[in-house]
C-alpha positions in Angstrom: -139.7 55.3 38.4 -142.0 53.2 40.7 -144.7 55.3 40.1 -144.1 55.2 36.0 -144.0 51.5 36.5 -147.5 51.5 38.1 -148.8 53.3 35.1 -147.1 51.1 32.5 -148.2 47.5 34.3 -151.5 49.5 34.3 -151.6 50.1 30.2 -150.9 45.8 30.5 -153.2 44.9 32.8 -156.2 43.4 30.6 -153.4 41.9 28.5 -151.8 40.3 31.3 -154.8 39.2 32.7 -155.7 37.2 29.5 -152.5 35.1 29.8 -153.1 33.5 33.0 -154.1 29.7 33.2 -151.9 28.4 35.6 -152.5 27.1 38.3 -156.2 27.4 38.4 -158.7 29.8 36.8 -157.8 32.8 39.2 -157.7 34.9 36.6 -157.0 38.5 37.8 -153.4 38.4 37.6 -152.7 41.8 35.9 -155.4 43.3 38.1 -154.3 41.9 41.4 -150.4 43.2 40.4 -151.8 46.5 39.4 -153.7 46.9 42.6 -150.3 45.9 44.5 -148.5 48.8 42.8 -151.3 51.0 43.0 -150.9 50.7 46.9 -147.0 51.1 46.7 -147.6 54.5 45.2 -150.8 55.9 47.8 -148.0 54.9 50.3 -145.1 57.3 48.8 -147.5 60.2 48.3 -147.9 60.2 52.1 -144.2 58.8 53.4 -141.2 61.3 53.7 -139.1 60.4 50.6 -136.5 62.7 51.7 -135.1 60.2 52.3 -134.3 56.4 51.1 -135.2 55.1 54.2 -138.7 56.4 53.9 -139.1 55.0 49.9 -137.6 51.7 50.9 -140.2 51.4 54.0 -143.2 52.9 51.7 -142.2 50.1 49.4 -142.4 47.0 51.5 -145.4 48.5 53.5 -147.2 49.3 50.4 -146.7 46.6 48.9 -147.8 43.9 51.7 -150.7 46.4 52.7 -152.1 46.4 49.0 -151.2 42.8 48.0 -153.5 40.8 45.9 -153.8 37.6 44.9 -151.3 34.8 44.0 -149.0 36.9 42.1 -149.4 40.0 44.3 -148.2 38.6 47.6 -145.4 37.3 45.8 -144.3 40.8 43.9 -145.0 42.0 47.7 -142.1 40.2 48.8 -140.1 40.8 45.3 -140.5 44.2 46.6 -139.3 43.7 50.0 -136.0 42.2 49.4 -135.4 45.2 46.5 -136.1 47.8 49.5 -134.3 45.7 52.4 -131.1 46.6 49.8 -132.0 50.3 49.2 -132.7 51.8 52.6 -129.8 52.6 53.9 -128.5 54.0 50.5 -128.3 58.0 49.7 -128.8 56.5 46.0 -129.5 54.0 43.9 -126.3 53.5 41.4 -126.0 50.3 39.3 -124.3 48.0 41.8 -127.0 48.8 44.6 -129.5 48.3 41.8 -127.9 45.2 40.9 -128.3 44.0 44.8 -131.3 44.6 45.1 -133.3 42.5 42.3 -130.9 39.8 43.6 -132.5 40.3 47.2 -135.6 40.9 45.3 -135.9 37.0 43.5 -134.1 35.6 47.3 -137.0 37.0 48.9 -139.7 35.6 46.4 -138.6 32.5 46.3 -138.2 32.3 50.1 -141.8 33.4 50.4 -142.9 30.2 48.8 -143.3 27.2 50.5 -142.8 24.8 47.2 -141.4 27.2 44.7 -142.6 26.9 41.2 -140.7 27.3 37.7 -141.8 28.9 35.2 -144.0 31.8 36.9 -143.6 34.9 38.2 -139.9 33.3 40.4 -138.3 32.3 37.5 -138.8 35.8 35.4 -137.7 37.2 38.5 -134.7 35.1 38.4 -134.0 36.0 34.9 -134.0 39.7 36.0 -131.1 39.0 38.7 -129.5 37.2 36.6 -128.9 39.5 33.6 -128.9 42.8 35.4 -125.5 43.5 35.3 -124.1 47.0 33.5 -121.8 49.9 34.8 -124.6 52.2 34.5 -128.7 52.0 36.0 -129.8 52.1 32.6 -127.4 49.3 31.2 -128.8 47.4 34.4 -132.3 47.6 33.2 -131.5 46.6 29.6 -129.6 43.4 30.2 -131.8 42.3 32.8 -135.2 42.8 30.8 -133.3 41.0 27.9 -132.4 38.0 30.6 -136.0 38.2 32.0 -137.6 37.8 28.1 -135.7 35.0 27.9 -136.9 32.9 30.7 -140.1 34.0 30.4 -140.0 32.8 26.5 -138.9 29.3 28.2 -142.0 29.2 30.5 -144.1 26.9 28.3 -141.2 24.4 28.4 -141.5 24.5 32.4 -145.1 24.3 33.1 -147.2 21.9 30.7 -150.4 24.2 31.6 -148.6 27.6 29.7 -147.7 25.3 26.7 -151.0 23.3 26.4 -152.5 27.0 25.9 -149.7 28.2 23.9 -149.0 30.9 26.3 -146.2 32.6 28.6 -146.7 32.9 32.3 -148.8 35.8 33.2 -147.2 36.5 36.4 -143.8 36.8 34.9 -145.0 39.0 32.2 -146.7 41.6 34.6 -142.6 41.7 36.4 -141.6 41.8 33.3 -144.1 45.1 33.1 -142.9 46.8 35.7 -139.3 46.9 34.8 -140.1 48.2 31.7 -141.9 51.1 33.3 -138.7 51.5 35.5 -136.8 51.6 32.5 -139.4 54.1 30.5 -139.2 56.6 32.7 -135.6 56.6 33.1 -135.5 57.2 29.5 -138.6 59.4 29.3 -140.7 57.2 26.9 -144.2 57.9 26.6 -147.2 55.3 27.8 -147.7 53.1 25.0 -151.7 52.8 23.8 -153.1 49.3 25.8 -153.4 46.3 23.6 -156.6 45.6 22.0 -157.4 42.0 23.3 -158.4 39.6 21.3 -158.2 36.0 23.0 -158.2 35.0 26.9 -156.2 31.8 27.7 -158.4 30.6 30.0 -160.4 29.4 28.1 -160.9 25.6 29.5 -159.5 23.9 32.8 -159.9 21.2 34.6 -161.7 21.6 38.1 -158.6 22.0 40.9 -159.6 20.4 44.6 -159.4 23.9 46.1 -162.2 26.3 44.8 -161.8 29.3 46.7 -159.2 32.1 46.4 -158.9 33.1 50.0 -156.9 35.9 51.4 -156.6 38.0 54.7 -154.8 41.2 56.1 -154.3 40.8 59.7 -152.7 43.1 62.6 -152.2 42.6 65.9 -151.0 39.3 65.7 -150.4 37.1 69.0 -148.7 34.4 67.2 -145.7 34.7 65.0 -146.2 33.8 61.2 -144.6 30.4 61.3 -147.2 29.6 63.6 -150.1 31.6 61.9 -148.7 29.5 58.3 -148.8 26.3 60.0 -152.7 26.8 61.0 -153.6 27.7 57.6 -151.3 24.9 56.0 -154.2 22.1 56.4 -157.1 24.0 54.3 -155.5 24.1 51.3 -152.9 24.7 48.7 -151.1 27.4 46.7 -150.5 28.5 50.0 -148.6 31.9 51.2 -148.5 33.6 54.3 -146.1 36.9 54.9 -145.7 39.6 57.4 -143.9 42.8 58.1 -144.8 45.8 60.4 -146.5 44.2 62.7 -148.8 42.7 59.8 -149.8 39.4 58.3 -150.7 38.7 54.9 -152.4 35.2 54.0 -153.4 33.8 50.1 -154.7 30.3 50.4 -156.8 28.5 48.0 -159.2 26.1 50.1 -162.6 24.7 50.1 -163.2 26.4 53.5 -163.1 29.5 53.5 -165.3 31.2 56.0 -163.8 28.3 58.7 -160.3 29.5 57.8 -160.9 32.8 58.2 -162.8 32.1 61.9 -159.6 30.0 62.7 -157.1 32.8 61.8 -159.2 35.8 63.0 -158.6 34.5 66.6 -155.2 35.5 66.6 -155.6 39.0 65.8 -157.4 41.7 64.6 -158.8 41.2 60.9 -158.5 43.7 58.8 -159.5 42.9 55.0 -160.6 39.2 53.4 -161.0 38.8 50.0 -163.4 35.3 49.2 -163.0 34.2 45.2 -165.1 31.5 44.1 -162.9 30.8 41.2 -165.0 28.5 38.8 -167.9 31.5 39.3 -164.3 34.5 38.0 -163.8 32.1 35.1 -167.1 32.5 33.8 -166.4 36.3 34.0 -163.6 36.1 32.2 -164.8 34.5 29.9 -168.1 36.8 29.5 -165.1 39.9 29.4 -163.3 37.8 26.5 -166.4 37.6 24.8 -167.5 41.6 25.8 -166.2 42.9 22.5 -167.4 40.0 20.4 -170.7 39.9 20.6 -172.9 41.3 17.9 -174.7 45.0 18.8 -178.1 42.9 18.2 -177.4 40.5 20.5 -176.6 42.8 23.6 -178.9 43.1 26.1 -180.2 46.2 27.4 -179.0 46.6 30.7 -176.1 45.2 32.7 -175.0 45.5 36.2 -172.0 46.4 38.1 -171.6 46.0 42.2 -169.5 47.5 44.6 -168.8 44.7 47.0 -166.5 42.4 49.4 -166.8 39.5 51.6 -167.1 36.2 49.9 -170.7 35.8 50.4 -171.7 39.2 49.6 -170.3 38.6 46.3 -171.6 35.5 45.2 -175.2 36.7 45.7 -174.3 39.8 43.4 -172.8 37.7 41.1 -175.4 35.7 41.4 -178.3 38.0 40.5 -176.0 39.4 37.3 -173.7 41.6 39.1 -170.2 42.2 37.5 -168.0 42.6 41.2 -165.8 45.9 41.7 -163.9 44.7 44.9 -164.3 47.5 47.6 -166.4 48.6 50.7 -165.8 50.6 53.7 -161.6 51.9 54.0 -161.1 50.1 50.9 -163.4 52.5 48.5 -162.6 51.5 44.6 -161.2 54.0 42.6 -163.3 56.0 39.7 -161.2 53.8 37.0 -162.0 50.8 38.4 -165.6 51.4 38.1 -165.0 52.6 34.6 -163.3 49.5 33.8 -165.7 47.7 34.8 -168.2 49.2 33.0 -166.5 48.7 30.5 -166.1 45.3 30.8 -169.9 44.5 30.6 -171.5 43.2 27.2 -174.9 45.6 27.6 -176.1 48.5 25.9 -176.5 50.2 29.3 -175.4 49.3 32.9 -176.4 50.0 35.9 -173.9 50.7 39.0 -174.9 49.7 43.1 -172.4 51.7 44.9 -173.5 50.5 47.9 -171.1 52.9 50.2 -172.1 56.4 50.5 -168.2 56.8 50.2 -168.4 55.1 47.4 -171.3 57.1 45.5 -169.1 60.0 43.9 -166.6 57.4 42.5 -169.9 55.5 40.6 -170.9 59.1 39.7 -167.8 60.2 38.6 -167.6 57.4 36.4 -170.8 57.4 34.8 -169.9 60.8 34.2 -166.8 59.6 32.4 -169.1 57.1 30.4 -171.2 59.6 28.3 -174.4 58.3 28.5 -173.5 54.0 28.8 -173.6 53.7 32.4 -176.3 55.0 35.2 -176.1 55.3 38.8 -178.6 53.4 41.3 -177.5 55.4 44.6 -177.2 52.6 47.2 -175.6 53.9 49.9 -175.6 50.4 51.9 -174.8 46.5 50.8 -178.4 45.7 52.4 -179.9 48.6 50.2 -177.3 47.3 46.8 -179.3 43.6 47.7 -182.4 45.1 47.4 -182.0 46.9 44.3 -180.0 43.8 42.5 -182.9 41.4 43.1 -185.2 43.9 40.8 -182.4 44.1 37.8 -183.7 42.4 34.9 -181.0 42.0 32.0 -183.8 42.8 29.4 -185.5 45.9 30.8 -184.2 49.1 30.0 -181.9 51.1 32.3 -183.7 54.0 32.5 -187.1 51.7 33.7 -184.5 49.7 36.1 -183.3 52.8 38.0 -186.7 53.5 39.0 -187.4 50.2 40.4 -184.2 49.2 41.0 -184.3 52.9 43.6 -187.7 51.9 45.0 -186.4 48.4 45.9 -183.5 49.5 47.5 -185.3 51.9 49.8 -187.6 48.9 51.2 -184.9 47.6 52.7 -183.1 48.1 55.9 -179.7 48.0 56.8 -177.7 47.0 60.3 -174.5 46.7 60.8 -172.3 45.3 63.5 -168.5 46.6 63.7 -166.0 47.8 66.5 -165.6 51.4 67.5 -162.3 52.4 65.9 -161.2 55.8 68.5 -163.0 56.3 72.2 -165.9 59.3 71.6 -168.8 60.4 72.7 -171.8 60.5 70.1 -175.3 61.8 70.0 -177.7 59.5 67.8 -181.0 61.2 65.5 -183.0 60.3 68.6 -180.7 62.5 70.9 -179.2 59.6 72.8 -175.6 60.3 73.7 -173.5 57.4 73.3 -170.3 57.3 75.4 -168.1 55.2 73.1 -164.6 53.6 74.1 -162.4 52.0 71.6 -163.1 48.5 70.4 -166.5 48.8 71.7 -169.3 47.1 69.6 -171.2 49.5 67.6 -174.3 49.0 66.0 -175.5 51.3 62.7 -179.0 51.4 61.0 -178.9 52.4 57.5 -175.5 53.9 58.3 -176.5 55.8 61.3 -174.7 55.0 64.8 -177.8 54.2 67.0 -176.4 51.4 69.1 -173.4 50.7 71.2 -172.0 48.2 73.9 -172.7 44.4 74.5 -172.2 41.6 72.5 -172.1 41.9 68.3 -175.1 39.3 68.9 -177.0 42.0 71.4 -176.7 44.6 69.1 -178.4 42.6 66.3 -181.2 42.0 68.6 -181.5 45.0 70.0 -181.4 47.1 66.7 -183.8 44.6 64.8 -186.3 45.6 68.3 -186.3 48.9 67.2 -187.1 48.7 63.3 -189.3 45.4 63.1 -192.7 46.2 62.0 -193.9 43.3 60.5 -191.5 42.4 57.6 -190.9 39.5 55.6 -187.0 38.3 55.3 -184.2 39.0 58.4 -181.2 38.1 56.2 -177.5 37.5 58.1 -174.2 37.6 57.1 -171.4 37.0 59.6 -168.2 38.9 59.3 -164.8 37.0 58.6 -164.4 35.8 62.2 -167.4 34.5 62.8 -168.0 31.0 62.6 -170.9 28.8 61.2 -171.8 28.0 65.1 -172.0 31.6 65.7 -174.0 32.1 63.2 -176.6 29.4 63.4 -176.8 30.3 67.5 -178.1 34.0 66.4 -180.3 32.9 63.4 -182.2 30.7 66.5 -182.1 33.6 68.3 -183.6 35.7 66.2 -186.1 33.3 64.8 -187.5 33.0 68.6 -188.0 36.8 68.8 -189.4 37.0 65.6 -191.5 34.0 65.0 -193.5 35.8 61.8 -190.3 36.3 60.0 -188.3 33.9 57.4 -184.9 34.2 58.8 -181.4 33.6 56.6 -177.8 33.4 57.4 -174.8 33.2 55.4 -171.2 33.4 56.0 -169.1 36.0 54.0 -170.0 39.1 55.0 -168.1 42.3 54.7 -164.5 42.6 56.2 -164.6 45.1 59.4 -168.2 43.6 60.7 -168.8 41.0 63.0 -172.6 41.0 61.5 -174.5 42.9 58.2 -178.0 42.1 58.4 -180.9 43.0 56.4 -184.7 43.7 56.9 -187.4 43.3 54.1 
C-alpha cells in the first residue's frame, strides 16, 4: 500500500506543486513529498518485511533519510508516529490503523516548534480524526472524507491560501498518499496526472529568510535539543528531527553556508540542500509558463544540470541551467531527468550530468525523450561548469554539444573528501596509497591521486601537480567549511600561484571539504 501511495502522490506531484504559496515561494512541495516517499520505498526493497518490525523501521528510517523540504520533514515524522504504532503488530486491522494516524498527527505536530493551521498538521488532523470504521477500508474512507474537509477550510485559516484562492499544498499531497493507500487496497488503477494549467505562486512578498536550508547529519555529539537550539538563531520555519542515530535540519535563513559550518561541528555531514528561494520562484514560474508559450517563441536550446550544494547551483542557475538535485550517493533517478526535461520551454535541451554515475541516468533519459533532449557527458561538476559557461539559449543543440564537449574538457577537476573504508590503492602513476578510514583524499578529474594531510594540503599539493600556466583556480568549500577557511586557502593559493586569478565561494557539494577547478 505504501509503495501504491508513492506512485499515486507521484501522478500529483506537478499538481501539488502548483498549489503551494504559503509560507514563502519554496515551491517544490509535491516534489520534496515525492522524494520522501520515494526513499520510504528504496528502504523496504532492502529491509526484511517479514516482519512488521522491519516495515515499521524501513518507514521511519526512510522517511527521515529521504526527507525534503518543509513538508517532507514533517510527513517524515507523520510517518514515524504511524510506524512507532505498527511495529510490534503481526497486522495492521482497523483499530491499529486507527492508532496509528492518531500517533501519526501527535508526532507532526510535536515536530513543530510553533505549529501552523491550515497546512499539512491540520489535514493530518482531519485524517485522525475521521478514521474511524470496523474495517481498514471503512478507516480509509471516513478519514479521507474528514481530511477533504479540513483541507476545504484551509483558506479560512491561512489568509495566504485564500488571497490565491487555493488549498494548502502540503495537506493535499497527505491527502495523496492516503488515497494511494486506499487505491491499492481496492485495486484502482493510477489515474492519468492533471494537465496543469495555473501555478499559485504567482506573486509574494519578499520573506526575511531567503534561503531554504537543510542538512542530514550522523554521528552526532550533541543531542537534538541542543543541535535545535544552535540553529534556532539563523532563522525561521525552523525543524530539526532525529532518529537512528541521525539528525535532520530544515531552516530558512539568510546564512546559510555559516549555519551549516556551525552545525557540521558536531558531527559528520552527510547531505545539505541550499535553496535560494526568490531564484525557485522564477523557475516556477518559467515551468507555469513551459506549456504556454508559443512554438515560435521557443528558443532553441535549453539546459538541464545535475547538481547540489547551494553555490554550485546558483552558478548553474545562473548561466541558464534548470537544477536536478543530485551528485555523488545521491544520483537522480532517470524520471527525474525526464521531468525535467520536460519542464524546459526549448526546442532542444541539453543535459550536464556531471557524475560519471550519473551519465547512464542523462542517457537513459534522452533515450526516453525521442530526439528533444541531448547528452553533454560531464563526468565532473568542474567539467558541467565548463561546459555551462559555453551554452548559448539561441544556438542550436547539435552546435552546443560540440562546444559545450570541448569546454568541458579544458577544465580540470579536484576534489577534496574523506576516505569512506581503510584500503590500499594504486594511482595511474603507480603510487600505492595506503588509505585508513576518514583519511583526506584528494581526486583529479575523478582519479584518487592524493591522500593524507590537511583538506587544505591536498588542494595545494594537487593544484602542484596539474598547474601549467592557466587562467582561473576557482574554490568551493564543502558545507563545513567556513568563510575564514576559505578565504585563508584562496591567500594560500594566490601566493603559490601569483599568475593565476583565484575565486572562492561557499556551497560546494555535500561529502567534500573542497571542489576546485582549473581553467
Amino acid at each position: 500500500m505504501l509503495r501504491y501511495a508513492t506512485d499515486w502522490l507521484g501522478v500529483y506531484r506537478e499538481e501539488v506543486n502548483a498549489l503551494n504559496v504559503y509560507p514563502v515561494p519554496d515551491g517544490d512541495t509535491g516534489t520534496n513529498m515525492h522524494l520522501t516517499m520515494q526513499s520510504v520505498r528504496r528502504e523496504l526493497d532492502t529491509a526484511d518485511v517479514s516482519s512488521m518490525a522491519g516495515v515499521a523501521r524501513a518507514i521511519s528510517y526512510g522517511a527521515l533519510l529521504g526527507a525534503r523540504g518543509n513538508s517532507g520533514v514533517i510527513l517524515s515524522q507523520l510517518l514515524k508516529g504511524f510506524a512507532e504504532v505498527i511495529k510490534d503488530k503481526a497486522e495492521v486491522d482497523a483499530p491499529t490503523l486507527i492508532r496509528a494516524f492518531d500517533a501519526a498527527q501527535k508526532s507532526g505536530y510535536g515536530a513543530v516548534m510553533k505549529p501552523v493551521e491550515g497546512t499539512i498538521l491540520t489535514v493530518a488532523r482531519g485524517i485522525a480524526e475521521g478514521a474511524r470504521g470496523d474495517s481498514v477500508d471503512m478507516v480509509l474512507e471516513n478519514a479521507l472524507f474528514k481530511g477533504q474537509e479540513l483541507l476545504d477550510q484551509t483558506p479560512e485559516m491561512l489568509p495566504a491560501l485564500k488571497q490565491a484562492g487555493v488549498i494548502d499544498s502540503g495537506g493535499q499531497g497527505y491527502l495523496y498518499i492516503v488515497q494511494g493507500l486506499l487505491a491499492e487496497l481496492r485495486g484502482d488503477q493510477l489515474p492519468a496526472a492533471p494537465e496543469i494549467t495555473q501555478y499559485a505562486a504567482q506573486s509574494f512578498e519578499n520573506e526575511e529568510f531567503g534561503f531554504c536550508t537543510e542538512f542530514l547529519m550522523s554521528e552526532a555529539t550533541k543531542p537534538i535539543e541542543e543541535i535545535r537550539e544552535l540553529v534556532s538563531p539563523f532563522g525561521d520555519s525552523l525543524l530539526v528531527v532525529g532518529a537512528e542515530g541521525y539528525v535532520k535540519g530544515h531552516i530558512h535563513t539568510n546564512e546559510p553556508d555559516e549555519l551549516l559550518a556551525t552545525v557540521g561541528r558536531y558531527g559528520r555531514m552527510l547531505k545539505t540542500k541550499v535553496e535560494d528561494m526568490s531564484e525557485q520562484h522564477t523557475e516556477i514560474l518559467a515551468m507555469a509558463g513551459a506549456t504556454a508559450r508559443a512554438e515560435e517563441e521557443l528558443p532553441l536550446s535549453g539546459l538541464v544540470a545535475v547538481a547540489n550544494g547551494y553555490g554550485l547551483v546558483k552558478l548553474f542557475r545562473s548561466l541558464g541551467a534548470r537544477i536536478v538535485s543530485g551528485g555523488q550517493t545521491a544520483n537522480p533517478s532517470v524520471q527525474d531527468i525526464v521531468d525535467a526535461v520536460r519542464s524546459v520551454s526549448a526546442e532542444r535541451v541539453l543535459v550536464l550530468p556531471n557524475n560519471k554515475n550519473v551519465l547512464m541516468a542523462a542517457e537513459r533519459a534522452v533515450e526516453l525523450m525521442e530526439g528533444r533532449a541531448v547528452v553533454v557527458p560531464t563526468r565532473t561538476l568542474g567539467q558541467g561548469m565548463g561546459a555551462a559557461l559555453a551554452f548559448q539559449e539561441g544556438t542550436p543543440a547539435d552546435e552546443l554539444k560540440e562546444a559545450m564537449t570541448e569546454a568541458a574538457g579544458a577544465v580540470t577537476t579536484f576534489e577534496v573528501t574523506r576516505a569512506s573504508r581503510t584500503t590500499n590503492i594504486t594511482t595511474k602513476k603507480g603510487e600505492t596509497l595506503a588509505i585508513a578510514e576518514g583519511d583526506v583524499i584528494g581526486l583529479q578529474d575523478d582519479e584518487l591521486v592524493q591522500a593524507g594531510g590537511s583538506p587544505e594540503d591536498s588542494v595545494l599539493k594537487m593544484l602542484a601537480g596539474a598547474y601549467a600556466g592557466q587562467e582561473i583556480i576557482t574554490v568551493f568549500g564543502g558545507p563545513q567549511k567556513s568563510q575564514a577557511d576559505l578565504d585563508a586557502l584562496a591567500g594560500r593559493i594566490g601566493r603559490e600561484f601569483g599568475s593565476a586569478e583565484v575565486e572562492a565561494h561557499a556551497g560546494g557539494p555535500d561529502l567534500y571539504d573542497y571542489l576546485v577547478t582549473l581553467e
